[in-house]
MITI-959332 format. One record per residue (C-alpha): y, z, x. Coordinates in nm, 4 decimals, m for minus. Layout:
<kevexs>
<<Y,Z,X>>,
...
</kevexs>
This chain:
<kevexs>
<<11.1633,12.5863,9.2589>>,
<<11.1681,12.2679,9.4658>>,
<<10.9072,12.1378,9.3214>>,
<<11.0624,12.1585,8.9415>>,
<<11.4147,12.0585,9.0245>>,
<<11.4382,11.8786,9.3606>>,
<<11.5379,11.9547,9.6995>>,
<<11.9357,12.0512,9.7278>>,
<<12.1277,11.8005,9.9439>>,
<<12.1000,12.0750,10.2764>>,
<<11.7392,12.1403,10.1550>>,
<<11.6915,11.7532,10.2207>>,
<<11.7911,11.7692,10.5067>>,
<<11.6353,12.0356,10.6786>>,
<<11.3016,11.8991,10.5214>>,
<<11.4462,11.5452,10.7283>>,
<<11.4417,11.7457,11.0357>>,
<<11.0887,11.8654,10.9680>>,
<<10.9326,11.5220,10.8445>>,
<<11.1013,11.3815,11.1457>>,
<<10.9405,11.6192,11.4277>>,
<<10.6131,11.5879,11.2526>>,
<<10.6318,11.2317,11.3135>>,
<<10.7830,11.1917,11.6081>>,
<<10.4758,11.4760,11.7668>>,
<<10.2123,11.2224,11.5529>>,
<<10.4112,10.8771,11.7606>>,
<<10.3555,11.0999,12.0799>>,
<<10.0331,11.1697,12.0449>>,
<<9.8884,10.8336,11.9278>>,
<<10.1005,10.6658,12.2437>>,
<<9.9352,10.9547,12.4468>>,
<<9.5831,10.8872,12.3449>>,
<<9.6051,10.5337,12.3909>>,
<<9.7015,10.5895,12.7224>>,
<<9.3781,10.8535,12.7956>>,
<<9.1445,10.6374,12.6158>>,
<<9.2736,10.3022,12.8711>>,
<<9.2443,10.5581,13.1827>>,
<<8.9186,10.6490,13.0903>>,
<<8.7601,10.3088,12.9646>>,
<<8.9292,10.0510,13.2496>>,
<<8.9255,10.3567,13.5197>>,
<<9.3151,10.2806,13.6298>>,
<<9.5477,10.5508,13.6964>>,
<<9.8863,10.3534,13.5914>>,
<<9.7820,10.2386,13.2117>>,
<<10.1162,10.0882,13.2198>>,
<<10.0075,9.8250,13.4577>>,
<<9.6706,9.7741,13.3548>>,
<<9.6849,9.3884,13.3832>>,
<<9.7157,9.4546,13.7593>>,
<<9.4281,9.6587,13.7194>>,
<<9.2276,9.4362,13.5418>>,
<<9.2049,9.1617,13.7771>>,
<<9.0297,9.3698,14.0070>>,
<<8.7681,9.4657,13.7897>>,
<<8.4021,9.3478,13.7458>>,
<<8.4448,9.0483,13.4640>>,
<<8.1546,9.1972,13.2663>>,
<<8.3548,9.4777,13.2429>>,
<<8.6404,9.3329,13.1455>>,
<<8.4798,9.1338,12.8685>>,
<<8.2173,9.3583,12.6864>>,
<<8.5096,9.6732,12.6530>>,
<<8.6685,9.4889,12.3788>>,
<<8.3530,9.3447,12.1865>>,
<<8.2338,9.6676,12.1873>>,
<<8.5861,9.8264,12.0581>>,
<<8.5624,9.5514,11.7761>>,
<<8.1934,9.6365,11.7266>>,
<<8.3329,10.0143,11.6230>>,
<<8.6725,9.8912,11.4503>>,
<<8.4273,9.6741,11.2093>>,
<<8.2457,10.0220,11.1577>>,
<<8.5391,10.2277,11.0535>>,
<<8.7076,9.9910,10.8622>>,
<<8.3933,9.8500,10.6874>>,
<<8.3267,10.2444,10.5637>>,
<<8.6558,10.3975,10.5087>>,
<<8.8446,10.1198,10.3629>>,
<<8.7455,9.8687,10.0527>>,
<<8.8435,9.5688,10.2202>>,
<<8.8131,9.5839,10.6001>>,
<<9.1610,9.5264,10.6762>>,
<<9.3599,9.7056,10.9010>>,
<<9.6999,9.8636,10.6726>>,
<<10.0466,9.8499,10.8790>>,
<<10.4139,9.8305,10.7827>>,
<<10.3542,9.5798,10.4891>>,
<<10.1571,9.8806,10.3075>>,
<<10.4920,10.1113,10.3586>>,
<<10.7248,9.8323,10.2482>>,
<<10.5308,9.7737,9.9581>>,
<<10.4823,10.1821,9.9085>>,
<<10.8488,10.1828,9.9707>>,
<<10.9336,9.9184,9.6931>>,
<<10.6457,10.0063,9.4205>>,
<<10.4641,10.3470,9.5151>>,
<<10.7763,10.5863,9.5170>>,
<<10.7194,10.6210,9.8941>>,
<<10.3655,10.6885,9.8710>>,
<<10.0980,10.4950,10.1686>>,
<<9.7714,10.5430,10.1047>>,
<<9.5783,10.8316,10.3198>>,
<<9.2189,10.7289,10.3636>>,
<<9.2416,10.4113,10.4520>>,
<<9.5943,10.4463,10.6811>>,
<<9.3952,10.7355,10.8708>>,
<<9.0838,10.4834,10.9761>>,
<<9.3260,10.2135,11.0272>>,
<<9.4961,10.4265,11.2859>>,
<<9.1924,10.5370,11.4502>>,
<<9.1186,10.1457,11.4485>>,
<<9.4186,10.0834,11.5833>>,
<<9.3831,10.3379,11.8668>>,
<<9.0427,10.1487,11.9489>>,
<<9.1809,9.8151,11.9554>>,
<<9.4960,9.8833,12.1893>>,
<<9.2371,10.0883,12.3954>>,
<<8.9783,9.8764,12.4398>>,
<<9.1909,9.5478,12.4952>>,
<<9.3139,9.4514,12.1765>>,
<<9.6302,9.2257,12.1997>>,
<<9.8428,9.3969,11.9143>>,
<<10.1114,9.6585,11.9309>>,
<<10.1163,10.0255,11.8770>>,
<<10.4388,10.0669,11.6127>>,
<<10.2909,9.9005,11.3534>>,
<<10.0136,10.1971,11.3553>>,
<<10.2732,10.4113,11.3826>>,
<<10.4554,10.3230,11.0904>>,
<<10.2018,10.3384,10.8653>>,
<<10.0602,10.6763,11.0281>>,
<<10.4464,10.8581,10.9892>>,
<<10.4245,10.6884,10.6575>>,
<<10.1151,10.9211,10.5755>>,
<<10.2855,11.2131,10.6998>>,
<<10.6216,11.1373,10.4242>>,
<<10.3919,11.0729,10.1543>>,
<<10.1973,11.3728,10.2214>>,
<<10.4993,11.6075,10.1906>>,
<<10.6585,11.4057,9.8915>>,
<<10.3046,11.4926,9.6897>>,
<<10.3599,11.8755,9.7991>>,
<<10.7272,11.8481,9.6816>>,
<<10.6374,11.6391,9.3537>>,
<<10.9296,11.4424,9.4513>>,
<<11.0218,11.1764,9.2698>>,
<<11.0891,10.8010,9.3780>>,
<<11.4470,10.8124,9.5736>>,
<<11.3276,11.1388,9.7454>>,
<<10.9895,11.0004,9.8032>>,
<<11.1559,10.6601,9.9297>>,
<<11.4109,10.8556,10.1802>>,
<<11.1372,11.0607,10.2757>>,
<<10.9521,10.7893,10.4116>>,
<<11.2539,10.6221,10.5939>>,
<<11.3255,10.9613,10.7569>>,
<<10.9420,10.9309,10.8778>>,
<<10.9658,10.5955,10.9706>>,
<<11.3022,10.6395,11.1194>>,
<<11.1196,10.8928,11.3436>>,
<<10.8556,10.7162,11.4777>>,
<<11.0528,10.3866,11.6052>>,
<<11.3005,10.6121,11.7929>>,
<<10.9989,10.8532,11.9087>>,
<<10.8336,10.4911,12.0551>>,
<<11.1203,10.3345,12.1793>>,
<<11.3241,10.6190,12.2758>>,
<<11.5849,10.4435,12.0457>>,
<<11.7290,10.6712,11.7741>>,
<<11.9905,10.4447,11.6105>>,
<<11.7754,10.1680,11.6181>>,
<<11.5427,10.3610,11.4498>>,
<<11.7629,10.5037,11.1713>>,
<<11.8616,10.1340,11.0898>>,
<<11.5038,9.9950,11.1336>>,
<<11.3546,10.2843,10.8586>>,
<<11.7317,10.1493,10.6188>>,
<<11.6677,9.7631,10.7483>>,
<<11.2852,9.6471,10.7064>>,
<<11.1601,9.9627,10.5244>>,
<<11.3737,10.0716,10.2547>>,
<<11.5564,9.7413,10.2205>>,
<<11.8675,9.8878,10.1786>>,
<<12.1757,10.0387,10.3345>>,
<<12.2400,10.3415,10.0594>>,
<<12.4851,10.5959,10.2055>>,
<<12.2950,10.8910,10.0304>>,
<<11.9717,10.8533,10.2937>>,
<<12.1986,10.7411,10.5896>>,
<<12.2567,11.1110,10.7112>>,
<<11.8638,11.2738,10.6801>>,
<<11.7315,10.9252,10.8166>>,
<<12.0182,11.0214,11.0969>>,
<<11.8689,11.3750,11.1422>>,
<<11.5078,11.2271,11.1394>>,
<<11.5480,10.9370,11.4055>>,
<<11.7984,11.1705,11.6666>>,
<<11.4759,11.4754,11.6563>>,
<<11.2209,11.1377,11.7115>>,
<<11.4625,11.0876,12.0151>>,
<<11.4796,11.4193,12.1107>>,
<<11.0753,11.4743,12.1267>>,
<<11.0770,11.1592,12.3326>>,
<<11.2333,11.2324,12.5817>>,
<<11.0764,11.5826,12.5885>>,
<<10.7645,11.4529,12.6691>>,
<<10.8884,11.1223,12.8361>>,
<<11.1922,11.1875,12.9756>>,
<<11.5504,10.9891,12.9281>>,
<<11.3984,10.6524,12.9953>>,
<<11.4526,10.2987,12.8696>>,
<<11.1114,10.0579,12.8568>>,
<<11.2740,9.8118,12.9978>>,
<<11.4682,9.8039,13.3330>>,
<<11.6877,9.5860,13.4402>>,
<<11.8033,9.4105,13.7590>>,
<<12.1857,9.3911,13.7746>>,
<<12.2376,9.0374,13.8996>>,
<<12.3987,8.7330,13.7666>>,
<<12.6792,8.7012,13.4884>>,
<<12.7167,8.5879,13.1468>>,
<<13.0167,8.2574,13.1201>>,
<<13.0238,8.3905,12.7169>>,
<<13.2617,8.0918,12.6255>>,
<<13.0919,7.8100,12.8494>>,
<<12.7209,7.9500,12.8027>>,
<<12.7049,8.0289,12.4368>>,
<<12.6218,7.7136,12.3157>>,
<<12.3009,7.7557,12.5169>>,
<<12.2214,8.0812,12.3336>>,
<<12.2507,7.9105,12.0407>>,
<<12.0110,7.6671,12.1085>>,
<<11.7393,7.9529,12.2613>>,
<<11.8078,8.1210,11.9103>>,
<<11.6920,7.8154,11.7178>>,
<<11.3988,7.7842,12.0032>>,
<<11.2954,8.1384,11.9238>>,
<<11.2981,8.1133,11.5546>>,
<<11.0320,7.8093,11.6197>>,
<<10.8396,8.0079,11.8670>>,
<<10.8647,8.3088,11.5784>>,
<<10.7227,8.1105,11.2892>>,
<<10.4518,7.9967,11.5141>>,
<<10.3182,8.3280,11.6484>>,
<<10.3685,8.4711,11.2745>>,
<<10.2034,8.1023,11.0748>>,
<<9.9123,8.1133,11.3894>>,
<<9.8373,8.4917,11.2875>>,
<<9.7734,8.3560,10.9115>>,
<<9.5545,8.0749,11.0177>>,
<<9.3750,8.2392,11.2490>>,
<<9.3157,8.5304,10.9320>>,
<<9.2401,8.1855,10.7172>>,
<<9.0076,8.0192,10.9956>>,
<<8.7698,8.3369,10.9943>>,
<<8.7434,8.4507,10.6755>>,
<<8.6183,8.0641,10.6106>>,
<<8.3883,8.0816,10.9035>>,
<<8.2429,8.4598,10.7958>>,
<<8.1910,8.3392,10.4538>>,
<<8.0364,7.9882,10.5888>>,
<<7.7817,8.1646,10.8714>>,
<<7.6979,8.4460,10.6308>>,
<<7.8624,8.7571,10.8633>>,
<<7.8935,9.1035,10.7662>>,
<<8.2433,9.2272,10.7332>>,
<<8.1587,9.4934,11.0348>>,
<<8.1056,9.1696,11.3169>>,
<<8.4024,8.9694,11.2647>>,
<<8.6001,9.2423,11.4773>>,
<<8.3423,9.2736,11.7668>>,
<<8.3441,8.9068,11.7372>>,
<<8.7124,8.8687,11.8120>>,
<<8.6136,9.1312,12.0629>>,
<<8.4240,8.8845,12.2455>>,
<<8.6680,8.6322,12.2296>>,
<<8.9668,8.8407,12.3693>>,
<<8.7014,8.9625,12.6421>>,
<<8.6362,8.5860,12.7384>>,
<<9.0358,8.5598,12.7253>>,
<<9.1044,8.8251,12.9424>>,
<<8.8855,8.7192,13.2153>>,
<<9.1094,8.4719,13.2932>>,
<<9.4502,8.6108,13.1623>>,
<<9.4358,8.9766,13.1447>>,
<<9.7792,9.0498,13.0788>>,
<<9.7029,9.0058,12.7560>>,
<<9.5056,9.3004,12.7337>>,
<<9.6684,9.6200,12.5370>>,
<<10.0516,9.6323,12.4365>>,
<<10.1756,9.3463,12.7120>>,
<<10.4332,9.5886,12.8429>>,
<<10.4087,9.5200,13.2374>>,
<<10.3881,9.1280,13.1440>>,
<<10.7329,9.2155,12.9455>>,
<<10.8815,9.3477,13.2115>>,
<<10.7764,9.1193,13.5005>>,
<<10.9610,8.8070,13.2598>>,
<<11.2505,9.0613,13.1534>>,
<<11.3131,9.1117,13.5551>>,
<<11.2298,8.7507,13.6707>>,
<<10.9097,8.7652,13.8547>>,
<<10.7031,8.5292,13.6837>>,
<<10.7668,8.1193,13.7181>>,
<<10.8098,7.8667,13.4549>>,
<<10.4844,7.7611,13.4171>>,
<<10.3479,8.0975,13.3957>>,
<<10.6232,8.1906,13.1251>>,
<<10.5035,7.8913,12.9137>>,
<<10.1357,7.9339,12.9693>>,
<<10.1704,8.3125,12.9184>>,
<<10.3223,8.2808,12.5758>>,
<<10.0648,8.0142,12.4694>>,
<<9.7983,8.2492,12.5950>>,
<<9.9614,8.5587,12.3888>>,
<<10.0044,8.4080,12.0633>>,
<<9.6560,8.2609,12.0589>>,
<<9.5337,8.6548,12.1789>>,
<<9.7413,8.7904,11.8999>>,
<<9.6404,8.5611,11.6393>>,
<<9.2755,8.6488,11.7265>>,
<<9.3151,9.0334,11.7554>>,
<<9.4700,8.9922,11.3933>>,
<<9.3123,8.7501,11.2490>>,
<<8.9649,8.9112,11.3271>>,
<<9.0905,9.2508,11.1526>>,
<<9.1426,9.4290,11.4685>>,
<<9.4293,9.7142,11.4421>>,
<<9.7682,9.6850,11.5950>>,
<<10.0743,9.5553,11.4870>>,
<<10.2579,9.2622,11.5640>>,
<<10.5901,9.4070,11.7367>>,
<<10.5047,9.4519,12.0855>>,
<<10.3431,9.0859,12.0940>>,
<<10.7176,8.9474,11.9632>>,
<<10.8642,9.1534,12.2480>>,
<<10.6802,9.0149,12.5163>>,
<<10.6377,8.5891,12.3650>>,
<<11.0061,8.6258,12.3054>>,
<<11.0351,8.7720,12.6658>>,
<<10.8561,8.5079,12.7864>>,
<<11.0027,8.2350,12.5922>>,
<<11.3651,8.3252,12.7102>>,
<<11.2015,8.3209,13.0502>>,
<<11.1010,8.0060,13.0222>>,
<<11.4650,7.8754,12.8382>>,
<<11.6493,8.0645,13.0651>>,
<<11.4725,7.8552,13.3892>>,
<<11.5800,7.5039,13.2458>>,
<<11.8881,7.5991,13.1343>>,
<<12.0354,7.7382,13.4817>>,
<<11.8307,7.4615,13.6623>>,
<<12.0075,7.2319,13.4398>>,
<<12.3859,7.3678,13.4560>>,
<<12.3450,7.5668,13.8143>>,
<<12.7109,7.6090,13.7929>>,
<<12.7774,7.7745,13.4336>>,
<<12.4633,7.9302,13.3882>>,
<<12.4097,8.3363,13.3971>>,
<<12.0970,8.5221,13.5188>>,
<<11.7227,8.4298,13.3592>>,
<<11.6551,8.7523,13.2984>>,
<<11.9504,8.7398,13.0253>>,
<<11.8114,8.4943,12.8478>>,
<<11.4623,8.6663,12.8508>>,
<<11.6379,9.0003,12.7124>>,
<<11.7982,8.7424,12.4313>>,
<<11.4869,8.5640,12.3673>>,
<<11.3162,8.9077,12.3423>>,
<<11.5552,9.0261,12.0980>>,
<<11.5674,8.6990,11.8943>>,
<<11.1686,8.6536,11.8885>>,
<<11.1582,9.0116,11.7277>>,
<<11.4122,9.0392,11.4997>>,
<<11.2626,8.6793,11.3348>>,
<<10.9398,8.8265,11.3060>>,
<<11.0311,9.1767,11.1694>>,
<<11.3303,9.0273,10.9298>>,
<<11.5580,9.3190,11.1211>>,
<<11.8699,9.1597,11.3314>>,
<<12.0186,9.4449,11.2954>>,
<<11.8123,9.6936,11.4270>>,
<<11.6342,9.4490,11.6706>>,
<<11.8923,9.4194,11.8443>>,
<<12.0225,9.7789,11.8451>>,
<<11.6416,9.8100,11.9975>>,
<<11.6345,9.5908,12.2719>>,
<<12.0184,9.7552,12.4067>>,
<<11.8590,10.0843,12.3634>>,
<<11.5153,10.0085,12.5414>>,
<<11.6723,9.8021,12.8347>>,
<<12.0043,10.0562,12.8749>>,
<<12.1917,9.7265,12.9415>>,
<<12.4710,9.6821,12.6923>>,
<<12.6548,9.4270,12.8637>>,
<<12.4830,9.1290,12.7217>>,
<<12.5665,9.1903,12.3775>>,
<<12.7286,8.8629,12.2409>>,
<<12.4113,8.6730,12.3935>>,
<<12.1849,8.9003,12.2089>>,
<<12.3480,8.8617,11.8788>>,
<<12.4051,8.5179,11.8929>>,
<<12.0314,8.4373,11.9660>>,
<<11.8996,8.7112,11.7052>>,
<<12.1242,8.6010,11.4807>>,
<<12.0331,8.2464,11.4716>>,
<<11.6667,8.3237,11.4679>>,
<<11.6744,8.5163,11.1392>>,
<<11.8784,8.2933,10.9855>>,
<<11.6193,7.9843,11.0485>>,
<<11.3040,8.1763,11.0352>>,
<<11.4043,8.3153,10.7230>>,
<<11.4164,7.9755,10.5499>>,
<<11.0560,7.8549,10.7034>>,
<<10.8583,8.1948,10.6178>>,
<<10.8770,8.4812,10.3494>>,
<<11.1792,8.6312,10.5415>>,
<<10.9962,8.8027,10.7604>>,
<<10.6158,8.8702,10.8925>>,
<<10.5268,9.2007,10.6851>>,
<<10.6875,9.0063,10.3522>>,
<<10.4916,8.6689,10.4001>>,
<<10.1641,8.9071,10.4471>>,
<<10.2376,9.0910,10.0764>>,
<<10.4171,8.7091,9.9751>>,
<<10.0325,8.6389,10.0327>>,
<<9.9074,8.8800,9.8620>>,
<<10.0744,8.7901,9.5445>>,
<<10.3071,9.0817,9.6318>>,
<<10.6616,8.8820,9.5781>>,
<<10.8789,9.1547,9.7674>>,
<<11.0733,8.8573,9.9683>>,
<<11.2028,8.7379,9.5936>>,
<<11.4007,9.0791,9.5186>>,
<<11.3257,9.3709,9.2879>>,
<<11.4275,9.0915,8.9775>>,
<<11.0458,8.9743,9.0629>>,
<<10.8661,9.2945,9.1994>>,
<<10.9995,9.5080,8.9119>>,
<<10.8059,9.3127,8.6550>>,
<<10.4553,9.3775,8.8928>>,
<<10.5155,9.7402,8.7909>>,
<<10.5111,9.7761,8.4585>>,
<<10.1939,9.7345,8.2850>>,
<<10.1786,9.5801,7.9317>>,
<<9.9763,9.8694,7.7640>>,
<<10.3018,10.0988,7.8876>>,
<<10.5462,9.8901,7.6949>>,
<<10.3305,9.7772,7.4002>>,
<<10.3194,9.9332,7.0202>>,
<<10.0462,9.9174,6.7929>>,
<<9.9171,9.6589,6.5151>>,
<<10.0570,10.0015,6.2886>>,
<<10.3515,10.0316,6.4357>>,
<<10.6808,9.9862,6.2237>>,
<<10.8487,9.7665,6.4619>>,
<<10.5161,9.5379,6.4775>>,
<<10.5313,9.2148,6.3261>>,
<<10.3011,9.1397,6.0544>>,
<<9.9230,9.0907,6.0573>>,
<<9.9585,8.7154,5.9323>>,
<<10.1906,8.6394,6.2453>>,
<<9.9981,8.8183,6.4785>>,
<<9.6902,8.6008,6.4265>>,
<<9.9036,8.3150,6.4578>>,
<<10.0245,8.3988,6.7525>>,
<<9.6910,8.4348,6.8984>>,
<<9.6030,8.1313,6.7780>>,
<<9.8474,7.9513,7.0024>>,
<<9.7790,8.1414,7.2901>>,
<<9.9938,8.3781,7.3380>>,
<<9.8129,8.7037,7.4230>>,
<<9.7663,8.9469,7.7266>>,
<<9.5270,9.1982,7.8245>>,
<<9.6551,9.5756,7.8510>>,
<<9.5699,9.5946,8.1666>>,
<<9.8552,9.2794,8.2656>>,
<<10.1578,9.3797,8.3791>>,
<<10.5126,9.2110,8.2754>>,
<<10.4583,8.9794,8.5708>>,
<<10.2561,8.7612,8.3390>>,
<<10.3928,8.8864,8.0414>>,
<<10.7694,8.7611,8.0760>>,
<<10.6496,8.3871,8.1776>>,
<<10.4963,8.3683,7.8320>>,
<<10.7525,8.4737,7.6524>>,
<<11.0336,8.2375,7.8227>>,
<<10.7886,7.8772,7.7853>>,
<<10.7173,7.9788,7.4318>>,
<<11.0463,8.1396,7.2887>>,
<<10.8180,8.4301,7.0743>>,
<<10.9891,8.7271,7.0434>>,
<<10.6018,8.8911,7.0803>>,
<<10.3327,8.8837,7.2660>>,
<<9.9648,8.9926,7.1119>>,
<<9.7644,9.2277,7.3335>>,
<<9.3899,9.1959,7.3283>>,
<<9.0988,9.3855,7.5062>>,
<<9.0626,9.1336,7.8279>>,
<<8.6662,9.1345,7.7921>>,
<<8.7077,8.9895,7.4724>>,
<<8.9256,8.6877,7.4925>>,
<<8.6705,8.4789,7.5214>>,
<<8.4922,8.5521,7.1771>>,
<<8.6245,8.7911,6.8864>>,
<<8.9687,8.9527,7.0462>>,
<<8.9859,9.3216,6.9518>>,
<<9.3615,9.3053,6.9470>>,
<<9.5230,9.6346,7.0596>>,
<<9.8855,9.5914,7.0067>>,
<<10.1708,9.4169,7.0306>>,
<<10.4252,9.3904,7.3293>>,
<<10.7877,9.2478,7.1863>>,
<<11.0127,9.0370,7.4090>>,
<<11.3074,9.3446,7.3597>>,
<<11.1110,9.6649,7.4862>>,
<<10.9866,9.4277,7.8234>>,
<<11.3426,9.3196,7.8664>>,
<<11.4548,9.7073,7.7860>>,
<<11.1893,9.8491,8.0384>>,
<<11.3078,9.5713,8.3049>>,
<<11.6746,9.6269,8.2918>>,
<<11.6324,9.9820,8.3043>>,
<<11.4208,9.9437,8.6158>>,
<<11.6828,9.7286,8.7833>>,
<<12.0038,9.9136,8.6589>>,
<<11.8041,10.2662,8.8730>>,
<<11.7400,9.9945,9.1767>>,
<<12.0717,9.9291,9.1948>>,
<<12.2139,10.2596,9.1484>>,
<<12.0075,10.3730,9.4452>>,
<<12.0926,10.1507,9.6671>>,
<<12.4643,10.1562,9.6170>>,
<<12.4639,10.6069,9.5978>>,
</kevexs>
């Protein structure tokens, strides 16, 4: 019965609350592995300080473990994926916007075993970006069983996604707003209560397993001037959106750099993650807090204990790691490495401003927590729910104008100098023109032999204009979608397009049909008109 007419409004819900432990068991278990995998392979006791660890191990050690985790990342992603990349929260976004909810199984399954290799091995990425797209298997999974259609499919995967942030950062409202902010795209009242449901049982199985803790703790010293001092946070907030665009613009170059230099030196698609491997190795020697998630290096700048020249050299240090582990197709996302550069860069802020005004100025560690906050949210494209994340990680809500003001500022300027946000620039990339609004992604959807009539057709114009028309060009293939369709249409004012077999416009077309300028605009309009009437239910 569900499957012919829908899931009933309680029905959604309870199927929320299922999605939602499912997910939140899966975000336990992959934090749980990588955590038995790091005991296992650097021999420590305390994963969460493994950078501790690290310096006391043998350097060989310490640089072969992740050369030969890229060495089996290249394997699994060279046979169970078509392009050796690594999927992550730009996949959901895009499933989100274009697939009615659904990610792709096969190649999100050996992405999150790649993942699990990378972070285990010494990978300088972050686990939630795995996680996302692994939940996001889980919602698309249940939305094929329940032949649901695209707003059920869609809320489905925000209840999933909603899950596994809260689940990872023991942060349910942030995660309810994260699934509505960066993955949806939209604040729709209709999926605010079963992406509630999904995010507080993500919560709830956290601190089953984990107990009632924050990430982040802490030390109660020092006070915030708000009126004197929040010019400065003003000014960290346009640091940080700087310091964002840099860690996000070196990931692409670095991507850029080696797929020039694997093309130029001949190397298989399998090497160019062992050879990362090797690099990060040789990095970690040297620094090895960049090894793994960066969690204890997080914490040591959110509670003070490093100096200003290590905050500085740290942060230099992480966004090169970062932009190798990612650029050389490693797994891992790119959250936890915001947390800890923006950590570090407040840090660093934070030390020259209270050096500079001893008098006014609050604690470092407050500007670390706003330069955390800040260096995230810019990078995601989530203010919102960044900053509900760091309160709800750190327990400390008494810093909350700071935090705001810096996130707020960061978004605002990052926004302008990237595709909004990290995951959008990656699909912007792609040719996948999310950041523009569903008045440009709409159009990608539609293909031209869905809209098209025949040469036969009553509506058609007549033979004698139809060759004319491909005389002067205008003709698509059926396999174009409306994306390339409508720009023809507006430079040459037809009212029709021809559509001819794409092999053969180069000799004889075998024209197919025609596509007229009123059925594209029809099929577009009625595309936005359901957009917006899901996002405003």
């Amino acid at each position: 019965m569900i499957r012919q007419q829908g899931p009933s409004k309680v029905q959604f819900w309870f199927i929320a609350l299922v999605v939602g432990i499912a997910s939140g068991y899966a975000a336990v278990a992959f934090m749980l592995s990588i955590e038995w995998l790091q005991t296992h392979l650097y021999g420590t006791d305390d994963p969460r300080r493994l950078h501790s660890f690290a310096r006391t191990m043998p350097w060989f050690r310490v640089l072969i473990l992740p050369a030969i985790g890229g060495l089996i990342v290249g394997w699994l992603l060279t046979r169970f994926t078509p392009d050796a990349r690594v999927r992550g929260p730009a996949e959901v976004i895009q499933a989100s916007a274009m697939k009615e909810g659904r990610v792709e199984r096969r190649a999100g399954l050996a992405s999150v075993a790649a993942s699990l290799i990378t972070l285990s091995a010494g990978g300088s990425s972050g686990r939630e970006g795995p996680v996302v797209h692994m939940v996001g298997m889980i919602a698309g999974w249940v939305s094929n069983r329940l032949n649901a259609d695209g707003i059920t499919g869609r809320d489905l995967l925000g209840c999933a996604v909603a899950a596994g942030v809260a689940t990872s950062f023991n942060a349910p409202l942030a995660g309810a707003l994260f699934a509505m902010e960066v993955v949806l795209r939209h604040f729709a009242v209709h999926a605010f209560a079963p992406i509630t449901i999904a995010a507080v049982s993500g919560a709830v199985i956290s601190r089953i397993h984990f107990g009632d803790r924050t990430e982040f703790a802490l030390p109660q010293e020092g006070a915030l001037a708000f009126y004197l001092e929040l010019p400065a946070f003003l000014l960290l907030g346009i640091v940080a959106a700087f310091v964002a665009v840099a860690l996000m613009r070196s990931v692409f170059v670095a991507e850029d750099v080696a797929t020039r230099w694997q093309a130029r030196l001949g190397l298989p698609p399998m090497l160019r993650p062992a050879v990362a491997g090797l690099m990060l190795g040789i990095t970690a020697i040297f620094f090895p807090h960049i090894i793994g998630v960066g969690y204890e290096t997080t914490s040591a700048a959110l509670s003070g204990h490093l100096t200003l020249a290590d905050a500085i050299i740290f942060t230099v240090v992480k966004v090169a790691a970062t932009s190798i582990t990612m650029g050389g197709r490693m797994g891992g996302g790119i959250f936890s490495p915001a947390l800890m550069v923006g950590a570090l860069t407040g840090l660093a802020f934070g030390g020259m401003a209270t050096a500079f005004l001893p008098d006014i100025s609050g604690s470092e560690t407050l500007y670390a927590l706003a330069g955390m906050g800040a260096v995230a949210g810019a990078v995601l494209g989530a203010p919102i729910s960044t900053t509900l994340i760091v309160f709800e990680m750190t327990g400390d809500w008494q810093t909350g104008i700071a935090v705001m003001t810096a996130v707020s500022v960061a978004s605002a300027l990052s926004g302008r100098l990237v595709s909004r946000s990290f995951f959008l620039t990656q699909l912007e990339r792609r040719d996948i023109h999310l950041a523009d609004g569903p008045q440009r992604y709409l159009l990608a959807m539609f293909k031209v032999s869905a809209v098209m009539k025949s040469p036969e057709h009553a509506k058609a114009p007549s033979e004698d204009r139809v060759r004319r028309a491909l005389n002067e060009g205008l003709f698509v293939s059926p396999g174009d979608t409306l994306e390339a369709a409508m720009p023809l249409f507006e430079t040459s004012g037809a009212d029709f397009l021809v559509v001819v077999r794409a092999e053969d416009k180069a000799e004889t077309p075998d024209i197919v049909g025609v596509i007229l300028h009123i059925d594209a605009l029809r099929a577009f309009n009625r595309a936005l008109a359901a957009t917006a009437k899901e996002e405003h239910s």
